[in-house]
C-alpha positions as CSV (number, residue, x, y, z in Angstrom):
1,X,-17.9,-36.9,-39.2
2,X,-18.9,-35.0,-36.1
3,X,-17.2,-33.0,-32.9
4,X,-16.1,-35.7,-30.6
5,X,-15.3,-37.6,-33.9
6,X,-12.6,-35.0,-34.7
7,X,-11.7,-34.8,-31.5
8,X,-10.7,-37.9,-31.0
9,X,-8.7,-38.0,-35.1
10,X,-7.1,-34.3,-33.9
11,X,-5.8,-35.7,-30.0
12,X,-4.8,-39.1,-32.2
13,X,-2.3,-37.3,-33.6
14,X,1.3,-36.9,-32.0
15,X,1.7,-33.8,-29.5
16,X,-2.0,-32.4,-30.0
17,X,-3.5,-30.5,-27.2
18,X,-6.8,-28.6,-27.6
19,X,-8.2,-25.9,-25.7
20,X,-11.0,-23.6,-25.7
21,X,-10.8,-19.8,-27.0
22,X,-13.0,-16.8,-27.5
23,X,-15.5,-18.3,-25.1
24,X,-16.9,-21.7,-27.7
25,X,-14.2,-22.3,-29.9
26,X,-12.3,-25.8,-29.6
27,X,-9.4,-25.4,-30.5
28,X,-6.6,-28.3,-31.7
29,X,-3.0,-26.8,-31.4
30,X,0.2,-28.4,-32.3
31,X,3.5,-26.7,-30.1
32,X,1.1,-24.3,-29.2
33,X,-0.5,-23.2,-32.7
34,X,-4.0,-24.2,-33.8
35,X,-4.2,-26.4,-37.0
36,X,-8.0,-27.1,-36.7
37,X,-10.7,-24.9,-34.6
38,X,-14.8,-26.0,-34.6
39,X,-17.6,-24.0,-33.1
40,X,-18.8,-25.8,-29.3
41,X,-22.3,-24.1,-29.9
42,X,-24.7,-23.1,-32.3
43,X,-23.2,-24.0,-36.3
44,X,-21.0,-27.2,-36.8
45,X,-18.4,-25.6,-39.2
46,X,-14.7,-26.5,-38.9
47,X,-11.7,-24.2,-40.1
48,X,-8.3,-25.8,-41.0
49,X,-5.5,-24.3,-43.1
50,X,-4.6,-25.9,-46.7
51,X,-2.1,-25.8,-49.3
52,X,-2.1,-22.4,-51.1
53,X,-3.4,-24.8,-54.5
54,X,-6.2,-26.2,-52.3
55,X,-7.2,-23.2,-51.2
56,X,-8.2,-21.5,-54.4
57,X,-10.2,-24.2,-54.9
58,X,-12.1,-25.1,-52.0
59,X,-12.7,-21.6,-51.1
60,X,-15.3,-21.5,-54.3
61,X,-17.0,-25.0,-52.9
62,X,-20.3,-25.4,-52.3
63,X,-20.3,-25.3,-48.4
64,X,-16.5,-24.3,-48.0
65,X,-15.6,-20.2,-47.5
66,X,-12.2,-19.0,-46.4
67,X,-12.2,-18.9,-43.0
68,X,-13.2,-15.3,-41.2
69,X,-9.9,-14.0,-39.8
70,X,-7.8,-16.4,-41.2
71,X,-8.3,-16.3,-45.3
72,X,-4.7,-14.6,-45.2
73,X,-3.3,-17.8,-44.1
74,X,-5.0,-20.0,-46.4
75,X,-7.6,-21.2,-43.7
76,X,-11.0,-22.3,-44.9
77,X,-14.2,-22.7,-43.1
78,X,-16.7,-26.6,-44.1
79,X,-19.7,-24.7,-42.9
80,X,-21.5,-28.5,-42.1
81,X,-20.5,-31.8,-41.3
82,X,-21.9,-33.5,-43.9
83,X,-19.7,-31.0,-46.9
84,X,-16.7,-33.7,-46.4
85,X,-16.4,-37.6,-46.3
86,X,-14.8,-39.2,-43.4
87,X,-11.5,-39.4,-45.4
88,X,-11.8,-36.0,-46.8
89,X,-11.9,-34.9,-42.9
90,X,-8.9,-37.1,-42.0
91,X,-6.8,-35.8,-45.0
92,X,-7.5,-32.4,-44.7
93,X,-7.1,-32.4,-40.6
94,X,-4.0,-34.4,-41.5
95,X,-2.8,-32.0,-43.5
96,X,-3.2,-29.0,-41.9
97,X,-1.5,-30.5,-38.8
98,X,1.6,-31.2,-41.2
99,X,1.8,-27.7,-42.4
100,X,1.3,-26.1,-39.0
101,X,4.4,-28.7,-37.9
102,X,6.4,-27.9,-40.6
103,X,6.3,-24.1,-39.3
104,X,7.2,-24.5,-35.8
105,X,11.3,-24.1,-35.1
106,X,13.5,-27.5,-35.8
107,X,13.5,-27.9,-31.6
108,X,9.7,-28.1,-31.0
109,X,9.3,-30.3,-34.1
110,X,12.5,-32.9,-32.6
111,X,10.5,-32.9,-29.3
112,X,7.0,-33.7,-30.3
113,X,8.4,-36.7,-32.4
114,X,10.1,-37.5,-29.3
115,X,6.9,-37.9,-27.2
């Protein structure tokens, strides 16, 4: 996997929008909260939120930390592209969209299956 490789899986995926914040971070947002957020410049790691069981796990990978700022949330941080298979990336970025989703009020969630 690699950035315009996620970007195109993340804006494949029903409702997403992405912008940029703090200056080089692309951010992928689902009813205007991020679910996945890489680095434009400099390191090619990738934060995404996971299951609270997931997250004790991965967060003592090899390659995997929780995510600066967002541990609390159950975000981790793949510090390189190569820590994750293809599918791994899908099902993770999958994932993390679907919890994100499941968050937002009953309204939001009816409209983006609508679109």
């Amino acid at each position: 996997m690699h950035i315009e490789k996620l970007r195109a899986y993340c804006l494949s995926l029903q409702g997403v929008t992405e912008d940029v914040k703090w200056g080089n971070d692309l951010c992928f947002l689902i009813g205007g909260k991020m679910f996945c957020v890489t680095n434009l410049e400099g390191d090619s790691s990738v934060s995404f939120k996971v299951s609270d069981a997931e997250y004790d796990e991965l967060s003592v990978s090899a390659g995997i930390i929780p995510a600066p700022y967002m541990a609390r949330n159950k975000w981790v941080q793949v510090q390189s592209w190569d820590r994750l298979t293809e599918q791994e990336w899908e099902t993770y970025v999958k994932q993390s969209y679907e919890l994100i989703k499941s968050k937002l009020t009953k309204k939001l969630q009816k409209e983006i299956e609508a679109l």
